[in-house]
DSSP file (Angstrom, degrees, kcal/mol; ACC not computed):
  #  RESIDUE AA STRUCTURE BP1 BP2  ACC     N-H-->O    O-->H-N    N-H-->O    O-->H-N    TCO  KAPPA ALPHA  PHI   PSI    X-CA   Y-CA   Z-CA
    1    1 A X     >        0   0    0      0, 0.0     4,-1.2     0, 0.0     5,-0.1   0.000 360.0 360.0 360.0 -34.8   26.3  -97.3 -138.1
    2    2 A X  H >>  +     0   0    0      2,-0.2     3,-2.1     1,-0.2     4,-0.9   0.997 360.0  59.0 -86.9 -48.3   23.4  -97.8 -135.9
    3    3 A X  H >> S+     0   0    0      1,-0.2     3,-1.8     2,-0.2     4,-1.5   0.772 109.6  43.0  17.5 -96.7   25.3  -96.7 -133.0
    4    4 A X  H 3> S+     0   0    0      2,-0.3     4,-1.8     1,-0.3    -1,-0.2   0.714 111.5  57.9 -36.9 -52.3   25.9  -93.3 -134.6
    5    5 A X  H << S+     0   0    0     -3,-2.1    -1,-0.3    -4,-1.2     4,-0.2   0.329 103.1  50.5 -99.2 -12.2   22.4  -93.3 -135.7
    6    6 A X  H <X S+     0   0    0     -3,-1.8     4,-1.2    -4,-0.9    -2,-0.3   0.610 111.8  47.2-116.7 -10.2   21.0  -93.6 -132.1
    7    7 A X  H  X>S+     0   0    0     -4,-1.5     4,-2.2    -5,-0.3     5,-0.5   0.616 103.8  63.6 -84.5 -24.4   23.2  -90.7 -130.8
    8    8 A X  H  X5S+     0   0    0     -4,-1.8     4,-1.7    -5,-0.3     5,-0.2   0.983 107.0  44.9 -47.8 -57.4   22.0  -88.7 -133.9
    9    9 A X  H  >5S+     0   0    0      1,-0.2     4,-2.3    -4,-0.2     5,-0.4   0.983 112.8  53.4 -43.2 -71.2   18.6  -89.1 -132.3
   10   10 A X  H  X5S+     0   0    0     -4,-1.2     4,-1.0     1,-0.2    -1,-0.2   0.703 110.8  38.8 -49.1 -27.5   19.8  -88.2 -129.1
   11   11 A X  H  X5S+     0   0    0     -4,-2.2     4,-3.1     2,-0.2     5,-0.3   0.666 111.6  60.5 -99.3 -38.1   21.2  -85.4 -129.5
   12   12 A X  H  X<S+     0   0    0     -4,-1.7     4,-3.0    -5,-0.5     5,-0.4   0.986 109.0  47.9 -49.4 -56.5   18.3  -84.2 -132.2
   13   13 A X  H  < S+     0   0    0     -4,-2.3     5,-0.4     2,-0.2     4,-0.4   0.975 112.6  49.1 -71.3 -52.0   15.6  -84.6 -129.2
   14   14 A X  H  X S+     0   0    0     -4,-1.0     4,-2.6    -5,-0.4    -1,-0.2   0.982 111.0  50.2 -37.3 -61.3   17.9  -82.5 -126.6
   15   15 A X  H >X S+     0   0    0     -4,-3.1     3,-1.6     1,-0.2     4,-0.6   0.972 117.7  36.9 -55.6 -73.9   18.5  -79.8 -129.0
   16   16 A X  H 3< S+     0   0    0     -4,-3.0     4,-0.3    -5,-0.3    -1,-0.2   0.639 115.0  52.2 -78.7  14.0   14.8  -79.4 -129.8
   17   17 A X  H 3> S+     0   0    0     -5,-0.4     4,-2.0    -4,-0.4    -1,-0.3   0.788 110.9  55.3 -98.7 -29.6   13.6  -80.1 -125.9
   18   18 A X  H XX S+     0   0    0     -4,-2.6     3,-3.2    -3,-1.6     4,-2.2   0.931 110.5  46.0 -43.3 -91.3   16.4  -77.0 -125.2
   19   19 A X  H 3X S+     0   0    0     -4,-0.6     4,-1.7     1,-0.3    -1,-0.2   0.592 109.0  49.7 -44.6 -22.5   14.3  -75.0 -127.7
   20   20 A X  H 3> S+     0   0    0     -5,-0.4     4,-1.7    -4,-0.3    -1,-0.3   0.731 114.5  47.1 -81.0 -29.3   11.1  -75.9 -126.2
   21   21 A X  H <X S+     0   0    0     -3,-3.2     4,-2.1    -4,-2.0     3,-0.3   0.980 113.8  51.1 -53.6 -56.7   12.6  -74.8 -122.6
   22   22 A X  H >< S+     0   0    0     -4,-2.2     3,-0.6     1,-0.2     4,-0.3   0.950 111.2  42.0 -59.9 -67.1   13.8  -72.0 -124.1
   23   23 A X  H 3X S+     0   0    0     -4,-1.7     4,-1.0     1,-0.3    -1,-0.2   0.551 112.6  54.9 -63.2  -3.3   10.4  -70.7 -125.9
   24   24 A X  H 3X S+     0   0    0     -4,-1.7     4,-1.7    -3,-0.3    -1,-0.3   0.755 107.1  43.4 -85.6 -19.9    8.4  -71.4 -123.2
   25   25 A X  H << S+     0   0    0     -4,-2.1    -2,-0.2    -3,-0.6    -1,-0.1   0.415 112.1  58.9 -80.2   9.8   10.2  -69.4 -120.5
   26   26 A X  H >> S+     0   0    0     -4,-0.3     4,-2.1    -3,-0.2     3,-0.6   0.659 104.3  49.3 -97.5 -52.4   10.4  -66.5 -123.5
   27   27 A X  H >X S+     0   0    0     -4,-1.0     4,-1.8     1,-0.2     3,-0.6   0.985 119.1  50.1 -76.7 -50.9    6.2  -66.5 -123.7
   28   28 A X  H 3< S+     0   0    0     -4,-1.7    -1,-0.2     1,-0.3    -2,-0.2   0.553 109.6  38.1 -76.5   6.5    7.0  -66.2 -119.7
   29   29 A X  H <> S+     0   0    0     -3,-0.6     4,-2.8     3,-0.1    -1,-0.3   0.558 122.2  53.2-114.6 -44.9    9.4  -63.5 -119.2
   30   30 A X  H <X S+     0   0    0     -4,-2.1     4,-1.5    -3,-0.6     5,-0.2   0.993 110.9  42.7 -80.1 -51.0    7.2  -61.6 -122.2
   31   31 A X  H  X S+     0   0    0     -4,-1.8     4,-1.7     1,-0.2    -1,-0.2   0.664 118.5  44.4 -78.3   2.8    3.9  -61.9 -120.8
   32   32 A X  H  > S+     0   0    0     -5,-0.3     4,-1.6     2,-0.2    -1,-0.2   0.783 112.9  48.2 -60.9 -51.6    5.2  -60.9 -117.4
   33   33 A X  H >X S+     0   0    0     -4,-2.8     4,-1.8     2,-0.2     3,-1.1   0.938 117.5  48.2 -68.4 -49.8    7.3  -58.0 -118.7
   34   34 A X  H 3X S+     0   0    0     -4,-1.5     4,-2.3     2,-0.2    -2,-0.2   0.875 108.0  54.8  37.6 -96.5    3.6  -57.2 -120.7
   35   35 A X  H 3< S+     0   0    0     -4,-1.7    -1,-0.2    -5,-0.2    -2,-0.2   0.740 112.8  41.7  -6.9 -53.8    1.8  -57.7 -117.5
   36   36 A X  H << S+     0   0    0     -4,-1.6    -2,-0.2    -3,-1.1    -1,-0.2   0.988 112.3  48.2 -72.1 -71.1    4.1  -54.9 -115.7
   37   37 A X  H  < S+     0   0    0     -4,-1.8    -2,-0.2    -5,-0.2    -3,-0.2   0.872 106.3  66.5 -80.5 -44.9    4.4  -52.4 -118.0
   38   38 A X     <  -     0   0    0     -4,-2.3     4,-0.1     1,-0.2     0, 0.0  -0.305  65.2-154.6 -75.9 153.0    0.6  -52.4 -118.7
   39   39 A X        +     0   0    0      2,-0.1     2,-0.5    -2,-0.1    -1,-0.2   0.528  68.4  96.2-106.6   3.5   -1.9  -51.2 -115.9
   40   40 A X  S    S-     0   0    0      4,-0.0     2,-0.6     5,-0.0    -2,-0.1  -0.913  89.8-120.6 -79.9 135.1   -4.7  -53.2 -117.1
   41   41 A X    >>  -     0   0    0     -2,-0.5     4,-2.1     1,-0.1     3,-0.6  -0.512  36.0-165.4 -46.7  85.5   -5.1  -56.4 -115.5
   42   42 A X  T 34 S+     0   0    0     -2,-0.6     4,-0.3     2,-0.2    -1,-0.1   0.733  83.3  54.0 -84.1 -33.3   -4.7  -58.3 -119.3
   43   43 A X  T 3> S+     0   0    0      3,-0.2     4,-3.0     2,-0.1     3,-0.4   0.807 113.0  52.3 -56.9 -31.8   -6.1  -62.2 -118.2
   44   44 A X  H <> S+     0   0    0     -3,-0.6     4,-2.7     1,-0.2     3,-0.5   0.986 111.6  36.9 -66.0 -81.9   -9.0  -60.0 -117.1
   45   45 A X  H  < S+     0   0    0     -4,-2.1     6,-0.3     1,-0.2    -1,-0.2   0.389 115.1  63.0 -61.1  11.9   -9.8  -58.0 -120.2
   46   46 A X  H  4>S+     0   0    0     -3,-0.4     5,-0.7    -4,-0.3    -1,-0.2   0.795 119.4  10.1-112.5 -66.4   -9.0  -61.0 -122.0
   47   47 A X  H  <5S+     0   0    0     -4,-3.0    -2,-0.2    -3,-0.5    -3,-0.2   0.458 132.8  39.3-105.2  11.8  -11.6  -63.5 -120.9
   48   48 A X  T  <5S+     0   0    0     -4,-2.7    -3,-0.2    -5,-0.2    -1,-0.2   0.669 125.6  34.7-127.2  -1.2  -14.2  -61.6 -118.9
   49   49 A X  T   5S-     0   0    0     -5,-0.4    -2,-0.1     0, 0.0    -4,-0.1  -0.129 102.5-127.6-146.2   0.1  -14.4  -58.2 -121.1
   50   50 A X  T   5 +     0   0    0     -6,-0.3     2,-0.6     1,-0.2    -4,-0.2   0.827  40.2 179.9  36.9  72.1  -13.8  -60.3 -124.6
   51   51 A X     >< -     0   0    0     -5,-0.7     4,-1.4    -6,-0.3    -1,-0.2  -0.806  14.9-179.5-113.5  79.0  -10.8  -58.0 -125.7
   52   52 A X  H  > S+     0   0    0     -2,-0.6     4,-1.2     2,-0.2    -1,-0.1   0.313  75.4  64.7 -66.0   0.4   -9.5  -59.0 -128.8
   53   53 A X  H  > S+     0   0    0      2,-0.2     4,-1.0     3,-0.1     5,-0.2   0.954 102.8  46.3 -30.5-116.3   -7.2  -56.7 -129.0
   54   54 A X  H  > S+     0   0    0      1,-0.3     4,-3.1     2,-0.2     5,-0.2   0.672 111.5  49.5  20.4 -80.0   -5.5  -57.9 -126.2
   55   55 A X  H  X S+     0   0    0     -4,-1.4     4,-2.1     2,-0.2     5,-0.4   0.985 110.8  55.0 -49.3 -69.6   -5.6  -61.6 -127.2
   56   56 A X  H  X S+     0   0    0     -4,-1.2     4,-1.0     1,-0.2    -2,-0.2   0.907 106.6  47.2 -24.8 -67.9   -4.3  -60.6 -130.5
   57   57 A X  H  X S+     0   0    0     -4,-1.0     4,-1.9     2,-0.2    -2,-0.2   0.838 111.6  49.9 -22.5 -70.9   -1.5  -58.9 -129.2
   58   58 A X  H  X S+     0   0    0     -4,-3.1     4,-2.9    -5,-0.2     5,-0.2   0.941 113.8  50.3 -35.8 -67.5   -0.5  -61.9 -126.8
   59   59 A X  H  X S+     0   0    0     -4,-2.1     4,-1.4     2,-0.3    -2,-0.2   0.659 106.0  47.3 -36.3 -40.7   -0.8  -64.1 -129.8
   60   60 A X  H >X S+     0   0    0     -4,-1.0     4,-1.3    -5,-0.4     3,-0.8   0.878 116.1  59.2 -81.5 -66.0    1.5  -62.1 -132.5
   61   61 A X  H 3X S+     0   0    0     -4,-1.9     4,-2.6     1,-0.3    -2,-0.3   0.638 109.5  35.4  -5.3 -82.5    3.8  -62.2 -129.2
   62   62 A X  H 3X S+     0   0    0     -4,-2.9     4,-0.7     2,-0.2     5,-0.3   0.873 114.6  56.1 -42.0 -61.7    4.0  -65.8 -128.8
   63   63 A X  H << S+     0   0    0     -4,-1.4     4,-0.5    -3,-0.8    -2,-0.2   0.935 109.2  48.9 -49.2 -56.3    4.1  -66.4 -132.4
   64   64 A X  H >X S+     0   0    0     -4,-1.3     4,-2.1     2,-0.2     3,-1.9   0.951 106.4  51.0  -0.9-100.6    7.0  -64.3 -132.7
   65   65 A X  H >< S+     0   0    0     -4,-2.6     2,-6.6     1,-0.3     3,-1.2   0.752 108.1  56.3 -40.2-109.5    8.8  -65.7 -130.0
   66   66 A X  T 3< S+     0   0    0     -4,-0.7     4,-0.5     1,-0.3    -1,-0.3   0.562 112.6  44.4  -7.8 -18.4    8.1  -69.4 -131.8
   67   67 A X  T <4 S+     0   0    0     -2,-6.6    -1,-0.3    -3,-1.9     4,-0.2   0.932 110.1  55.0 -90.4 -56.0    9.7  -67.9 -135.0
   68   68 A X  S X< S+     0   0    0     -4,-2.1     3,-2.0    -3,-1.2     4,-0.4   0.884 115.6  40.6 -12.3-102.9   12.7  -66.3 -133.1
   69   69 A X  G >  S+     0   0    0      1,-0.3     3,-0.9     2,-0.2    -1,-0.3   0.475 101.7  59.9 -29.4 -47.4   13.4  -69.3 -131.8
   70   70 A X  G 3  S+     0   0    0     -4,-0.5    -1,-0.3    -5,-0.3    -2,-0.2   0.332 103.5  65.2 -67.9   7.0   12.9  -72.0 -134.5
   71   71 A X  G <         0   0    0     -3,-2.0    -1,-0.2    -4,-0.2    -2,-0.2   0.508 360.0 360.0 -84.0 -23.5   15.6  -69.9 -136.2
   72   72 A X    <         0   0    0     -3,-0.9    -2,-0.1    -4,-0.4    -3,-0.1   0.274 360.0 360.0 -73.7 360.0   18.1  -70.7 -133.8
């Protein structure tokens, strides 16, 4: 029983470090593809032009992804 109960674990802590792998290379692939497609510089208008817009955007993004994913 304990056995069993220490591979449960293991295998629990894999899956969800897989799903952390996963959403962070998802926020990096979006805000690169993000990045590309827009021709404003977006770290820029973000902190030095206080574009909340922008940040917003990034943010639903991310959040997103983090839902996606915890569905999986």
């Amino acid at each position: 029983m304990n056995r069993d109960l220490i591979v449960t674990y293991a295998l629990n802590f894999a899956y969800t470090l897989l799903r952390a792998v996963m959403y962070a290379a998802g926020c990096f692939l979006a805000w690169r593809a993000f990045d590309w497609m827009d021709k404003v510089d977006i770290r820029k208008e973000i902190t030095e032009h206080r574009n909340w817009g922008y940040a917003a955007m990034i943010s639903a993004l991310f959040i997103g992804l983090a839902y996606v994913i915890g569905q999986i």
